[in-house]
C-alpha positions in Angstrom: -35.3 138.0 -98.4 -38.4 140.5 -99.8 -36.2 143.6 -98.0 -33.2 142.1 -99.4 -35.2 142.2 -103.5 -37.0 145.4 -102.6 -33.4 147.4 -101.6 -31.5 145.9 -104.5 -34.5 147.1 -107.0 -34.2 150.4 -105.4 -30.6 151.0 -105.6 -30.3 149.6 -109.3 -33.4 152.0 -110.0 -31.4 155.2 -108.5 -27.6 154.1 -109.6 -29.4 153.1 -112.9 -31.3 157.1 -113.1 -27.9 159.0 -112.1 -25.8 157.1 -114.8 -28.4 157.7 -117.7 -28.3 161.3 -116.4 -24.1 161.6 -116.4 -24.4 161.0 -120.3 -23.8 158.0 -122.7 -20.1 157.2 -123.0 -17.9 153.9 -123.2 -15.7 152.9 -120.7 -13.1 153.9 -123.1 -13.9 157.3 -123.1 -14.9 158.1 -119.5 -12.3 160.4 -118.1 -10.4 159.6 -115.0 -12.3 161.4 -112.6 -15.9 159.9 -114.3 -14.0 156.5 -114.0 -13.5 156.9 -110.5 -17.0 158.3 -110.0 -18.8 155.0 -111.5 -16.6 152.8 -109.2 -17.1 154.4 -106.0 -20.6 154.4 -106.8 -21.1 150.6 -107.7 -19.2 150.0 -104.4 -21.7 152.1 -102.2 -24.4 150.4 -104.0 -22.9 147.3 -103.1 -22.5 147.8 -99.6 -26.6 148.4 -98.4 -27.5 145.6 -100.7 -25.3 142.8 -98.8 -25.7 144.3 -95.2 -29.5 145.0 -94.7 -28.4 146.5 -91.0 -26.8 149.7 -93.4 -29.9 152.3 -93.5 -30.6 153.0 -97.1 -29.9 156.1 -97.4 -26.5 155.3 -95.9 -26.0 154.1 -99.4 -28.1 156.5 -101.3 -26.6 160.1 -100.4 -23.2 159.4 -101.2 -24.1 158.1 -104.1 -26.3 161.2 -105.1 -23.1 163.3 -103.9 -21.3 161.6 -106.5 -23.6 162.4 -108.7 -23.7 166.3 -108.2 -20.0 166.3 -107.8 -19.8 164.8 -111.4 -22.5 166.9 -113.0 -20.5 170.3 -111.1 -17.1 169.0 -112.9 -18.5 167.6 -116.1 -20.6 172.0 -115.9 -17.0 173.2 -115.1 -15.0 171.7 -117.8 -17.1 172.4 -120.6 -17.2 176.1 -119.9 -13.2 176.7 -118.8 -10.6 175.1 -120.9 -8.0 175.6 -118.4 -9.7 173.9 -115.7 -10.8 171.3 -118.3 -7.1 170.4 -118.9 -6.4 170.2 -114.8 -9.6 168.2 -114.4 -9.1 165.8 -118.2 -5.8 166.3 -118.8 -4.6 167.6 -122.2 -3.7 165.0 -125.5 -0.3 163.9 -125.7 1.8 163.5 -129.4 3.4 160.1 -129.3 4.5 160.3 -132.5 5.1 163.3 -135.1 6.6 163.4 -138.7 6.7 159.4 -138.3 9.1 159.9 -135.0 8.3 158.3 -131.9 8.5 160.8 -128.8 10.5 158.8 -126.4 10.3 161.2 -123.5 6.6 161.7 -123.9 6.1 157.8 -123.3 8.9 157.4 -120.6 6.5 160.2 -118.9 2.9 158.5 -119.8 4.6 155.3 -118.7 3.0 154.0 -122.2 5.3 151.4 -123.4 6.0 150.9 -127.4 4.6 147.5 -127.5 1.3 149.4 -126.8 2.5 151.9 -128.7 2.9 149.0 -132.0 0.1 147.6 -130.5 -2.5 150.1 -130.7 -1.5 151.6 -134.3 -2.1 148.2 -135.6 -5.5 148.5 -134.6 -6.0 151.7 -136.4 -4.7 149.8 -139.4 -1.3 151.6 -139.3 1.0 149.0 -138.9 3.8 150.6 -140.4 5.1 154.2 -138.7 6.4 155.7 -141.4 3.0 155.9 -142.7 1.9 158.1 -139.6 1.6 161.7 -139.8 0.6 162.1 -135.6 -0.1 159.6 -133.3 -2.5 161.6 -130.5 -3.0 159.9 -127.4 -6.5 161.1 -126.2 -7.4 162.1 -122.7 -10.0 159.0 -122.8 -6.7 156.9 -123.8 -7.9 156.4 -127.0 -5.3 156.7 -129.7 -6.0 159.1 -132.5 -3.8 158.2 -136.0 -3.3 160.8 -138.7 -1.9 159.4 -141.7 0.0 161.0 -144.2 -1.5 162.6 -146.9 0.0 160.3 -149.2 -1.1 157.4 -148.0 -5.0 157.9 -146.9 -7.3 156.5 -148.5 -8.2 158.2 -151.8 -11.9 159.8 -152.0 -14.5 160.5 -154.7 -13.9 164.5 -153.3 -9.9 163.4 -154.4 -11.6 162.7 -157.9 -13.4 165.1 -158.7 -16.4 163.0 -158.3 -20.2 164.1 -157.6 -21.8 161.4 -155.0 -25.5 161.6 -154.4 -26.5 162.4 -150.5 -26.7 158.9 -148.6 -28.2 160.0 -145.1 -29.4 157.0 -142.7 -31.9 154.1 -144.1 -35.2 154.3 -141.6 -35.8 151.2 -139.6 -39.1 150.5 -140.2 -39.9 146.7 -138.6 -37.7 144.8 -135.7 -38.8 141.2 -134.9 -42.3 141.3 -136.7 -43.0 145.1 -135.0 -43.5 147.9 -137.0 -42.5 151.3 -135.8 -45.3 153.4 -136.4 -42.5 156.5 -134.9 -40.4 156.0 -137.8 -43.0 155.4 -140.3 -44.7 159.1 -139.5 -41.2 160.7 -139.8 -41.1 159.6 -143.3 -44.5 160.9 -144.0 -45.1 157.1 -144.6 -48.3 154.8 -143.5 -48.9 151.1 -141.8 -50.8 150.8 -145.2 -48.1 151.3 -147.3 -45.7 149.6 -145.8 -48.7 146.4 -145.6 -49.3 147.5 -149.2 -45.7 147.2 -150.3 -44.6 144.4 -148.7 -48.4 142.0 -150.2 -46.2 142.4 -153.1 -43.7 140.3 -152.4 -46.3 137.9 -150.7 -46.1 138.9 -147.8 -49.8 139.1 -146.0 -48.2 139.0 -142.0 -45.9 142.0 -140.8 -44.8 139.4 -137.8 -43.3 137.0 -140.5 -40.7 139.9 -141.0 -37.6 139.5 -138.6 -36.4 143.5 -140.3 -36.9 145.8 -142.3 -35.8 149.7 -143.5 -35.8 152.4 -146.0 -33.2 154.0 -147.2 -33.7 158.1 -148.8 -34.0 156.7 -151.9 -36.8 154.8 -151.5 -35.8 151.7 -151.7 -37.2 148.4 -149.0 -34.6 146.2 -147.8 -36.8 143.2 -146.1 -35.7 139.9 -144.6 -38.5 137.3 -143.1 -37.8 135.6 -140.2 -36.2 131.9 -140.2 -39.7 130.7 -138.8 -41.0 131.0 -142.9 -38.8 129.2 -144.1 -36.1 131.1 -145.8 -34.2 134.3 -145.6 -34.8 136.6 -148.1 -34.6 140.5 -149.4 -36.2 142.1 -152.2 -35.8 146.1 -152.8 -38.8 147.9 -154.3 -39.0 151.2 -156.2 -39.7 154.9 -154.5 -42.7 154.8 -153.0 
C-alpha cells in the first residue's frame, strides 16, 4: 500500500511539473494535438499507478517524451505560420455579411443547431445582427457584430474616462499580502491604521479586502463578526 502512495505522489508530482510547464490554457482552448498530449499522458500515469509490477519509469519516459514532443511543436508553431496552420489548423468563417456558409459547416461537420446554439451564448441571438461568425482553431466561436448594433462606447461619445487599471488585493481570509502592499508603496501600518477607523482592531476579522488606483478601500468582515459590511475610505 506505502509503494502504491509513494508512486502515485510521484507521478502526480512529475505529470503535475510537465503541465504547469506546457502553459496555462482551458480545455477549450487546448489545440488538438495538446488535447491529445494531456490524454495520453493521464493514461500512462494511470497505468504504473494501478499495476505496481510496471517499473516506474515505464510510465515516466513516455510521459517526458510527450512532454518534449509538445514543447518542440508548441517552439515550431509559434515561429512558422505555415506549419502552425498544418499543426492548429487555420479559423474557419461560418458566417459573413449575416450569411451562413453552408459548405463550410457541411465540411466542419458543425451542425446549425450548434451553430444557433453557440451565437446565443455570445449574446447574438439574432443573425442578421452578425458581421462574422469565426470559428477558432480552439473551437471557440468568435462573433463580430455589426457596427450598428455594438454596443455604444464613451470613445463613440466623445467622452473622457479616467484610467481604471486593476484594484490591489490587499487581505484574503484575515491574511494580509505584504507582496501587494509593497507594490503600492503601501505599509501593514497603514492598512492597520486605516482599517482602526472603521473599528476594526483584528486584520483576521476581515474575510477581503482591496484598493483600487484611486485610493479608495473596499473592506468586508468575515460572517464570524457578526455582519457583512464595506466602507470606502479616501486616498491614502
Amino acid at each position: 500500500m506505502i509503494l502504491v502512495i509513494i508512486r502515485t505522489l510521484i507521478l502526480f508530482t512529475v505529470t503535475f511539473i510537465f503541465l504547469r510547464i506546457m502553459g496555462k490554457r482551458q480545455i477549450g482552448q487546448l489545440q488538438p494535438y495538446e488535447l491529445v498530449i494531456i490524454i495520453m499522458i493521464s493514461e500512462l500515469a494511470a497505468i504504473p499507478m494501478e499495476n505496481t509490477s510496471i517499473p516506474l519509469l515505464g510510465g515516466l519516459i513516455p510521459i517526458f517524451v510527450l512532454f518534449v514532443v509538445q514543447v518542440t511543436l508548441a517552439y515550431i508553431s509559434l515561429k512558422s505560420e505555415k506549419i502552425r496552420g498544418i499543426i492548429c489548423g487555420k479559423p474557419s468563417i461560418l458566417v459573413e455579411n449575416s450569411k451562413i456558409n453552408e459548405e463550410e459547416l457541411s465540411r466542419l461537420r458543425y451542425n446549425l443547431s450548434d451553430l444557433l446554439e453557440q451565437l446565443r451564448s455570445k449574446n447574438a441571438p439574432n443573425i442578421a445582427d452578425v458581421e462574422y461568425a469565426v470559428l477558432e482553431t480552439g473551437g471557440q466561436l468568435s462573433v463580430i457584430f455589426k457596427s450598428q448594433k455594438r454596443p455604444v462606447t464613451p470613445e463613440d461619445l466623445s467622452i473622457t474616462t479616467k484610467y481604471e487599471g486593476l484594484p490591489t488585493t490587499i487581505i484574503i481570509d484575515g491574511h494580509v499580502n505584504e507582496d501587494n502592499l509593497k507594490k503600492i508603496n503601501l505599509s501593514l501600518a497603514w492598512l492597520q491604521g486605516e482599517l482602526s477607523k472603521f473599528g476594526i482592531n483584528n486584520v483576521k476579522d476581515v474575510f477581503f479586502a482591496s484598493l483600487d488606483t484611486e485610493g479608495k478601500l473596499f473592506y468586508q468582515l468575515k460572517t464570524s463578526t457578526g455582519e457583512r459590511f464595506k466602507g470606502v475610505l479616501a486616498n491614502p
